[in-house]
C-alpha positions as MATLAB code, in Angstrom:
seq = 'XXXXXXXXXXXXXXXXXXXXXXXXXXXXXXXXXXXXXXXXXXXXXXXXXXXXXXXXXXXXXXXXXXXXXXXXXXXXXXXXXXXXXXXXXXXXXXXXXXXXXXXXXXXXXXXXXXXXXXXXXXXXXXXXXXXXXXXXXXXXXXXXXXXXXXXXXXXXXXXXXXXXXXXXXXXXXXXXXXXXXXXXXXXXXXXXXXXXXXXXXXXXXXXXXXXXXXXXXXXXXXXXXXXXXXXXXXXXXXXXXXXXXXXXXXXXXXXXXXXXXXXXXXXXXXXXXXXXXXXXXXXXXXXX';
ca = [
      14.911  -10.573   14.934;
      14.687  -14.222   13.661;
      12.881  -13.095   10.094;
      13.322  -10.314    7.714;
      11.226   -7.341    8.757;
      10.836   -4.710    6.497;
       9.850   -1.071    6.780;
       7.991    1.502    5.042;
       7.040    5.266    5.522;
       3.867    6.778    4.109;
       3.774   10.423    3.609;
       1.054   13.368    3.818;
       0.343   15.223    0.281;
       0.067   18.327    1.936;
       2.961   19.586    1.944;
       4.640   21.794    0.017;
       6.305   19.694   -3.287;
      10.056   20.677   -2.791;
       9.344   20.083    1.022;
       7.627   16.130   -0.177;
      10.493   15.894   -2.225;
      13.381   16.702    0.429;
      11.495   13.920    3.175;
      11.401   11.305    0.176;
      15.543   11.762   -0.114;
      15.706   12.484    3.653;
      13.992    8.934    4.155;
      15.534    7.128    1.217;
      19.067    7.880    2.759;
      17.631    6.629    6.262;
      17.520    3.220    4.677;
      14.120    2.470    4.979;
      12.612   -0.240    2.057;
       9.715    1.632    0.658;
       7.998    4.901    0.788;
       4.125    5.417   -0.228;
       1.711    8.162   -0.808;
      -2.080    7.740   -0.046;
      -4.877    8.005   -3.099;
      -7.783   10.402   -2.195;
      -9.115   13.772   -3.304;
      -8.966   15.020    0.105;
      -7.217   14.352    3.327;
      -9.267   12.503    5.442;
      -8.669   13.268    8.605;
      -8.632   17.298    7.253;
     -11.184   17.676    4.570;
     -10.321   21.372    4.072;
      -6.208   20.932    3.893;
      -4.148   21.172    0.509;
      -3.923   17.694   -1.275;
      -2.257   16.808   -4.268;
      -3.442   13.716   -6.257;
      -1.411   10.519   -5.566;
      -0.888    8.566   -8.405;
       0.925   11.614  -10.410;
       2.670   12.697   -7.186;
       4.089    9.035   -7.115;
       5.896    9.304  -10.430;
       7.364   12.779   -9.698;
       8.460   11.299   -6.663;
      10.146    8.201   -7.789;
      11.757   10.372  -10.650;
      13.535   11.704   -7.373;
      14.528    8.604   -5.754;
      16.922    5.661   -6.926;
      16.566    2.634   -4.441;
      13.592    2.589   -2.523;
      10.675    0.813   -3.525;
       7.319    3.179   -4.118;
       4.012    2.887   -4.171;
       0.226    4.487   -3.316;
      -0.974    2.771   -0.076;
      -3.323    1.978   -2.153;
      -4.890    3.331   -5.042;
      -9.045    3.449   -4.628;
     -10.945    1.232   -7.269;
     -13.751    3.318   -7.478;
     -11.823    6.465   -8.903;
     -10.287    4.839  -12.123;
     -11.128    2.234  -15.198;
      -8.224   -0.574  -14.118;
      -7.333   -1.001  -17.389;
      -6.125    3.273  -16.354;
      -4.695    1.868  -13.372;
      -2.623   -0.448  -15.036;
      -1.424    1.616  -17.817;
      -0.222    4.523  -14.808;
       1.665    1.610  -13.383;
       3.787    0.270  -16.311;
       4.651    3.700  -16.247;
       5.573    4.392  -12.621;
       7.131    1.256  -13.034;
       9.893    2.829  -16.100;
      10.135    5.676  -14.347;
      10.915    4.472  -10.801;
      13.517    2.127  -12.801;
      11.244   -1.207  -11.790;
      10.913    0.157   -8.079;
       6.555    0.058   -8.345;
       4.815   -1.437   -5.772;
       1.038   -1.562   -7.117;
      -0.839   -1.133   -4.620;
      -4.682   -1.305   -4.360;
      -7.897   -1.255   -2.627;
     -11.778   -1.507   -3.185;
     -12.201    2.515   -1.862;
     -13.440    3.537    1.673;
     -14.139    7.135    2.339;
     -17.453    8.018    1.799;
     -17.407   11.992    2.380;
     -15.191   12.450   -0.745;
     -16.921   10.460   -3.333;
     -19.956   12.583   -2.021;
     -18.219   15.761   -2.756;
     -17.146   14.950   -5.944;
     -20.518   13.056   -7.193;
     -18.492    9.772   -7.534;
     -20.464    6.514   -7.372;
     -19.928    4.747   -4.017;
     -21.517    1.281   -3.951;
     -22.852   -0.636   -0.894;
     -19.527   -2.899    0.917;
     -20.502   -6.352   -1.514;
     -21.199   -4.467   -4.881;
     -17.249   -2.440   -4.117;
     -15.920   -5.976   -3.516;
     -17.658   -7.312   -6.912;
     -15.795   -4.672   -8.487;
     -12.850   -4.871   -6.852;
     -12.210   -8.664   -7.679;
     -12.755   -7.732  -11.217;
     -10.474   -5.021  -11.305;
      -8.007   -7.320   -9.678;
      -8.532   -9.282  -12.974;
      -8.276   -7.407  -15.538;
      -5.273   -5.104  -13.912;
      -3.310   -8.400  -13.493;
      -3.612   -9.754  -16.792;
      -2.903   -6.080  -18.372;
       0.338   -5.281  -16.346;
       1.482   -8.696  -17.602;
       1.102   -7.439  -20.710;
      -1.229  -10.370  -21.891;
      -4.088   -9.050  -24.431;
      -6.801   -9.281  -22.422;
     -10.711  -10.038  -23.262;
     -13.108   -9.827  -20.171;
     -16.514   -9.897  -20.174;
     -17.768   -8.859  -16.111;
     -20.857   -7.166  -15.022;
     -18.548   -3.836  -14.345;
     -16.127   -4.345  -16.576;
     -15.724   -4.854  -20.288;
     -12.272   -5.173  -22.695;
     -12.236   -6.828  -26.065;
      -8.852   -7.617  -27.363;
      -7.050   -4.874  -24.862;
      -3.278   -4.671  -24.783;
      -0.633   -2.367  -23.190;
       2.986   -1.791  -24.559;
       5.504   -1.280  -23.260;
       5.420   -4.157  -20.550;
       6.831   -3.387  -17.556;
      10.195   -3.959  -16.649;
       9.290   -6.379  -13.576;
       8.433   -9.020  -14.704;
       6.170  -10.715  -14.780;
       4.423   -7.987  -13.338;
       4.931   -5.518  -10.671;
       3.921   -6.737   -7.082;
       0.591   -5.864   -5.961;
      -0.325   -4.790   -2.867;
      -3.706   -5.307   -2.008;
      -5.637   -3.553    1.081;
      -8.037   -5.933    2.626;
      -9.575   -6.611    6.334;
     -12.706   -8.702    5.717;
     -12.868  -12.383    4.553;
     -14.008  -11.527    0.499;
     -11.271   -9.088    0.142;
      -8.982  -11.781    2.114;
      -9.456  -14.057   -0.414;
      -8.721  -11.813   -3.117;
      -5.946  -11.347   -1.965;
      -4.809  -15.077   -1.274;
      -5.096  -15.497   -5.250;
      -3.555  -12.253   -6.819;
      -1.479  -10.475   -3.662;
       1.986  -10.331   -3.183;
       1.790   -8.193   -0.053;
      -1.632   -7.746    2.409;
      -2.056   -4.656    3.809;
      -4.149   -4.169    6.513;
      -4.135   -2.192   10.254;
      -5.656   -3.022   13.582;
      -5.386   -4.014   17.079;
      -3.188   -7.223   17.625;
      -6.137   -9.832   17.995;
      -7.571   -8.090   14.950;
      -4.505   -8.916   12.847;
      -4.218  -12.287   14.094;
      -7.453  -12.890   13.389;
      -6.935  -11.770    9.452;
      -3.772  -13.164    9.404;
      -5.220  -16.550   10.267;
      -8.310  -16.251    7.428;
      -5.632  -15.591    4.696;
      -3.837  -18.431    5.415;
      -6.782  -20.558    5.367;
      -7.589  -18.591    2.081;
      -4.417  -19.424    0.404;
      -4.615  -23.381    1.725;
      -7.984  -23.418   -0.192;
      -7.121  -22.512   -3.063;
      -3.235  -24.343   -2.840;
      -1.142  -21.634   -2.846;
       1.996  -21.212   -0.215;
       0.544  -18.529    2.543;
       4.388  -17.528    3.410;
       4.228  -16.238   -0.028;
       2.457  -13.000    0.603;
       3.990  -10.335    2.542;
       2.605   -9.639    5.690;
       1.959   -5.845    5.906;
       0.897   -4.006    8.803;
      -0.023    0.203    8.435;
      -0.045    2.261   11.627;
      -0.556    5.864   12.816;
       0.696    7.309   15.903;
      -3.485    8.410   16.620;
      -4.696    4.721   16.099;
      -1.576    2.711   17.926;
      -2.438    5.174   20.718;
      -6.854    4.475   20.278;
      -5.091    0.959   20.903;
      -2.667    1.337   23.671;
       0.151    0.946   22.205;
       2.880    4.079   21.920;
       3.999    6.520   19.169;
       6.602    4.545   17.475;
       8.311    7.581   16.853;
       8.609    9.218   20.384;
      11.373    6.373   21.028;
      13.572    3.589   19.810;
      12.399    1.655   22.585;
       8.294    2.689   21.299;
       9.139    1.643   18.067;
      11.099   -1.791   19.251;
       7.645   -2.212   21.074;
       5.465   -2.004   18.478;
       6.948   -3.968   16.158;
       7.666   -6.415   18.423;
       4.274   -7.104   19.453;
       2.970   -7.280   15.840;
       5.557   -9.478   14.819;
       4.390  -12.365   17.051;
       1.613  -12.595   15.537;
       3.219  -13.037   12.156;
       3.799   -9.892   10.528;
       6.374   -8.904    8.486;
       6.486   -5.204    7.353;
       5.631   -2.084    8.837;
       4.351    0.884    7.265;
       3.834    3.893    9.137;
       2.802    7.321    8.900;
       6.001    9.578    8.661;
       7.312   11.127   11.971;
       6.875   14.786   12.643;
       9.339   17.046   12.174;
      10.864   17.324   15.334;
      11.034   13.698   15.704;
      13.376   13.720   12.904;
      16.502   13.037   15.050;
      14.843    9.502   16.765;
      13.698    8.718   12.886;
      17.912    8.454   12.448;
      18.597    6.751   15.503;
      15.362    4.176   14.814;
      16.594    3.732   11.101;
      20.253    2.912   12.427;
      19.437    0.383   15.517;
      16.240   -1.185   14.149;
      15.614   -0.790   10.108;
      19.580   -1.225    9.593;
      19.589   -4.671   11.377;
      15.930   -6.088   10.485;
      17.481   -8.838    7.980;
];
């Protein structure tokens, strides 16, 4: 590979926590460059499973790792305040020894906020929040005393000690797959997430590069992210990236064509444990 690729697991909550805990070592030691949890009150693709909560899950978990960068792929606007969100992530970030990714996204799945009786806005009033969260979260983490007047969002003199340790602020991630969240992201993100088929990706990729030209900023500045599941590679024709070296070579060499740069993926099953070691030596070992 010409460019750095980087790679990423993110892992189920339903585990057991000393079982969570032993895969976060387990993958840590593989060498892989960041591990992530996922922020909902329920597992979406098994409503009725055990689920712990993500954000507090992350900070016991980094409190067990030492290298790896960690973060919540990504945390849902519509559960928190941001000015909550960025006070849990100054402290993920001391705990996690300045290892916090921040990730982030305007919220999604329906069903849960149902269940719980938690407001779930219409696609452009979650967006309007969203970019104001976005706002007010990166002004706090920088540790700037912050006074915002927005129609969803309100601070008056607001400041959080202690900073962070990264400086000037942890990175945020930002989840995004439709031209307002794409611009968003061309002015606060330091990675894009996003998943889809390969046109699909191209065609983002392209409209956040034509975000960031906009507004001047460098487009090679943002990470390129890409999140995939063995169910929805598969919905797409493309393999289990786990089943092989050769699967895995595949899909990340079609998806880096097209210009991206990281891979996160769902974490491989159990018994696919022994091709996770051979993948992590012949492919995440010699990405740089």
């Amino acid at each position: 590979m010409t460019q750095e690729v980087r790679f990423g697991i993110c892992t189920d909550q339903s585990e057991p926590y000393p079982t969570m805990r032993e895969r976060w070592r387990f993958y840590e030691q593989l060498g892989f460059d960041s591990l992530w949890d996922c922020d909902h009150f329920v597992r979406p693709s098994d409503p009725d499973c055990p689920y712990f909560e993500g954000w507090t899950l992350l900070a016991a978990l980094a409190a067990e790792t030492s290298r790896v960068r960690v973060g919540v792929l990504v945390g849902s606007n519509t559960f928190r305040h941001p000015a909550l969100v960025a006070q849990q992530a100054i402290t993920i970030d001391h705990v996690s020894g300045g290892r916090l990714e921040l990730g982030l996204g305007a919220g999604w799945f329906q069903d849960e906020h149902d269940r719980f009786g938690i407001q779930f806005d219409d696609p452009p009033r979650r967006v309007e929040r969203f970019a104001e969260a976005i706002e007010v979260i990166d002004s706090l983490v920088r540790g700037e005393e912050t006074t915002y007047e927005g129609r969803h969002y309100r601070l008056r003199s607001a400041r959080l000690r202690p900073r962070p340790l990264q400086s000037p602020r942890p990175p945020l991630t930002l989840g995004a797959h439709r031209p307002r969240m794409l611009r968003i992201c061309a002015r606060y993100a330091d990675r894009w997430n996003s998943y889809g088929t390969v046109e699909e990706m191209t065609r983002r990729n392209r409209l956040l590069d034509e975000a960031c030209e906009e507004i001047g900023r460098d487009p090679t500045q943002i990470i390129r992210s890409f999140y995939a599941w063995a169910s929805h590679l598969a919905s797409v024709g493309m393999p289990d990236p786990w089943s092989s070296v050769e699967a895995f070579s595949e899909v990340v060499g079609r998806y880096t064509e097209i210009g991206v740069n990281e891979f996160i993926l769902d974490q491989p099953r159990h018994d696919q444990f022994g091709i996770a070691e051979l993948i992590a030596s012949e492919v995440v070992g010699n990405s740089g």
